[in-house]
C-alpha positions as CSV (number, residue, x, y, z in Angstrom):
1,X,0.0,0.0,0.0
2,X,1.0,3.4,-0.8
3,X,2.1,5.9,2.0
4,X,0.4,9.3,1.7
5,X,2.2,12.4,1.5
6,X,-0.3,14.6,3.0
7,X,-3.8,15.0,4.0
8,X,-6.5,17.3,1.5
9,X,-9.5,18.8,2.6
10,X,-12.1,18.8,-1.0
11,X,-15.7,20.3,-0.7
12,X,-17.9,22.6,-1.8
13,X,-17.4,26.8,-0.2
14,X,-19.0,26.6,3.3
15,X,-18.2,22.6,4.3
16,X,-16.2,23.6,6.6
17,X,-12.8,22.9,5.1
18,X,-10.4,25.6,6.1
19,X,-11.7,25.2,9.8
20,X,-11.2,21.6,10.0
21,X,-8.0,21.4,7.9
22,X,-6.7,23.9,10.8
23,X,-7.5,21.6,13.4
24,X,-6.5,18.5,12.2
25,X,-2.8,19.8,11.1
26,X,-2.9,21.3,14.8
27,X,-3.7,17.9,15.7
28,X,-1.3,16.3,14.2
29,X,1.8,18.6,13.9
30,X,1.6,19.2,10.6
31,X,1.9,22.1,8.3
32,X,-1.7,24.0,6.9
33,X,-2.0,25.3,3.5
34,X,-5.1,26.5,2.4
35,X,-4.8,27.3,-1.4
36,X,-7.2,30.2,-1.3
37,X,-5.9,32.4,1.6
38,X,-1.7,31.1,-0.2
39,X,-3.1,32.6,-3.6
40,X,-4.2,35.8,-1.9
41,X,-0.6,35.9,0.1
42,X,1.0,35.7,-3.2
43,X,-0.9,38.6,-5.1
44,X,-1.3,40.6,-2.0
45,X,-5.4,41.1,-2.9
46,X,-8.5,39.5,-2.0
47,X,-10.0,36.4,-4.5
48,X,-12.7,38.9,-5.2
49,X,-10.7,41.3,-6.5
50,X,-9.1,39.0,-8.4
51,X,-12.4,37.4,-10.1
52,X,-13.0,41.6,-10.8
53,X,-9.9,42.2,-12.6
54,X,-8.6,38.7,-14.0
55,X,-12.1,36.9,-13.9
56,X,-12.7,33.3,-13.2
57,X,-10.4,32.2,-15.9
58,X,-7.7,33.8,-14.0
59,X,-8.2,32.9,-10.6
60,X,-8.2,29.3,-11.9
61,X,-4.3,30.1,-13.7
62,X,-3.2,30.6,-9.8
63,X,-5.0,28.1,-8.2
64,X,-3.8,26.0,-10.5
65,X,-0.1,26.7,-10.0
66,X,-0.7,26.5,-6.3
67,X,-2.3,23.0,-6.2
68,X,0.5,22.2,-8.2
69,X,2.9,23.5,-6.1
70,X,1.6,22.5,-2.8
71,X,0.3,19.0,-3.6
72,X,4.3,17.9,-4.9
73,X,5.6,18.7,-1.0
74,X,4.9,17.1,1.8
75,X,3.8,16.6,5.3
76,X,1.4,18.8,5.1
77,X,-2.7,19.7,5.4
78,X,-4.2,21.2,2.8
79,X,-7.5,22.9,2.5
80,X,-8.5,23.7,-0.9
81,X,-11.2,25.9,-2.9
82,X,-14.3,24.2,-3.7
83,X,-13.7,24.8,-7.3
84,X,-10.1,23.3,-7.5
85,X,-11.4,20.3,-8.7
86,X,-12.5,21.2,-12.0
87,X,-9.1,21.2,-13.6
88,X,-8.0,17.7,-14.7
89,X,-4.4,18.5,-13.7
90,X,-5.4,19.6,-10.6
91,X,-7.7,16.8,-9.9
92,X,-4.6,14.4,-11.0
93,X,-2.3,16.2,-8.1
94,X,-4.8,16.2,-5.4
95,X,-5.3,12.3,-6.1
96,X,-1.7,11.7,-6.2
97,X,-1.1,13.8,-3.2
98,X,-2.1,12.0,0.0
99,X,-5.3,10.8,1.1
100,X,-8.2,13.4,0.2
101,X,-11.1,14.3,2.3
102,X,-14.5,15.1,1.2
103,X,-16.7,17.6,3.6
104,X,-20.1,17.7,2.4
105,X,-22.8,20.1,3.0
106,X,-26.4,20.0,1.9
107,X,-27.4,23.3,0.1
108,X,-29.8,24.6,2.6
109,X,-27.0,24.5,5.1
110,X,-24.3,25.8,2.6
111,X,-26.0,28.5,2.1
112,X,-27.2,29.2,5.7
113,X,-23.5,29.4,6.3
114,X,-22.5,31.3,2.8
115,X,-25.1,33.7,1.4
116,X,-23.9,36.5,3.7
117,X,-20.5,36.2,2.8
118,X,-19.3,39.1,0.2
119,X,-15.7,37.3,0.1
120,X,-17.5,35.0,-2.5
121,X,-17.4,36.1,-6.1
122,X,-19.4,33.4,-8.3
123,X,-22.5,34.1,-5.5
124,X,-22.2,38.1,-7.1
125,X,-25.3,36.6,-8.8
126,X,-29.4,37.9,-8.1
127,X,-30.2,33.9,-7.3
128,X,-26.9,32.8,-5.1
129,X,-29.1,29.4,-4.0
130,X,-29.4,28.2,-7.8
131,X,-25.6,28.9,-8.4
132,X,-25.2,26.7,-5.1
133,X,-27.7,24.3,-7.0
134,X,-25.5,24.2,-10.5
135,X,-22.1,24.0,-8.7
136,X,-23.2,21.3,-6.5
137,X,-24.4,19.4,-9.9
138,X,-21.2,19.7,-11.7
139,X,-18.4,19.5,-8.5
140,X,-20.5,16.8,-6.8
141,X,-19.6,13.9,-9.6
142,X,-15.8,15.5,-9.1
143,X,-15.7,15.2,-5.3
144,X,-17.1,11.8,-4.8
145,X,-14.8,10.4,-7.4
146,X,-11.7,12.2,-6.2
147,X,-12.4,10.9,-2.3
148,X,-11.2,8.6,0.2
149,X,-13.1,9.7,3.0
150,X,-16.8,11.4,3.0
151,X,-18.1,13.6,5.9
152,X,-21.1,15.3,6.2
153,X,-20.9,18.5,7.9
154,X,-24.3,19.2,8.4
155,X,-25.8,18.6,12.0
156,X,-22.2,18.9,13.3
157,X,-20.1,21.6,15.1
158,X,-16.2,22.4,13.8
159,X,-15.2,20.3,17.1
160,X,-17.7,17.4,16.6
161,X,-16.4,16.9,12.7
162,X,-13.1,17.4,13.7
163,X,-12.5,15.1,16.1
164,X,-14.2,12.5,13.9
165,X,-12.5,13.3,10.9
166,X,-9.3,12.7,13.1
167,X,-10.1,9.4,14.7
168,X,-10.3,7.9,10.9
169,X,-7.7,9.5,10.1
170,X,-5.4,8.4,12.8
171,X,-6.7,4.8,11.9
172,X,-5.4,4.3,8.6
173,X,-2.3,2.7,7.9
174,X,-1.1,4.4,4.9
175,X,-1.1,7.5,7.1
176,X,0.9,6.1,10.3
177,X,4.0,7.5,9.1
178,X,2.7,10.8,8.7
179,X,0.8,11.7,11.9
180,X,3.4,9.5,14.4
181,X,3.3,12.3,16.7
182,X,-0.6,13.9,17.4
183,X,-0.6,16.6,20.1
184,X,-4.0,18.1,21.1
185,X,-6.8,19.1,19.0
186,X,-7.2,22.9,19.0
């Protein structure tokens, strides 16, 4: 069997991902990434204001780079952008890169948790629930296929998911030799 490099957090915006990712590194002393908030490091500007000035196509040039990047090291946890799986190349490296976790959220909950959030360009729509709708359609197919561990994020607090998402995690063997040492769950 195949030892993982890393741990990847995959999922639609508002699963939970970055939060979780955090505190399962934390957990296990490893190093976070989240692709999103490393893109907007790198350009010094928000993801919106990229979408505004480079559109979608754009955004998806870095993201795609950074997935790249990220997913050829090691060690780490990575949180990704809900949309990072619709590039074959990036869907290749996150495969190749360590053992990928799914967070799923139903769409009333998603967007409960996202319609608020102006930090989230392709909701700059007049009907943000049936963009959640047409996203979910098309990532959905990408997720499940790409995943070797689904949770649902649903009825569950941060804390709740994470510690379960840990527990499995700290089961499987391809994995031993990356989390040796866990410390506490923040």
């Amino acid at each position: 069997m195949q030892r993982a490099a890393n741990i990847l957090f995959i999922g639609p915006m508002g699963a939970g991902k970055t939060v979780i990712a955090r505190r399962v590194a934390t957990h296990f002393g490893l190093r976070f990434v989240d692709t999103d908030a490393l893109i907007e490091q790198r350009t010094g500007t928000s993801i919106p204001i990229i979408f505004d000035v480079e559109g979608e196509g754009g955004f998806r040039a870095r993201e795609k780079t950074v997935i790249g990047e990220v997913c050829a090291l090691h060690g780490q946890v990575i949180a990704t952008g809900g949309g990072a799986v619709l590039d074959s190349e990036n869907q290749h490296a996150i495969k190749q890169a360590g053992v990928v976790v799914y967070l799923r959220v139903s769409l009333a909950e998603q967007f409960k948790r996202v319609a608020n959030d102006h930090n989230r360009p392709l909701l700059a729509t007049s009907d943000p629930a049936e963009r959640l709708r047409l996203l979910a359609q098309q990532r959905e197919p990408i997720y499940q296929a790409l995943a070797d561990l689904r949770f649902s994020t649903d009825a569950m607090n941060a804390e709740t998911t994470s510690k379960r998402v840990i527990a499995r995690l700290a089961s499987m063997p391809r994995l031993q030799h990356l989390i040796e040492r866990p410390g506490d769950c923040a």
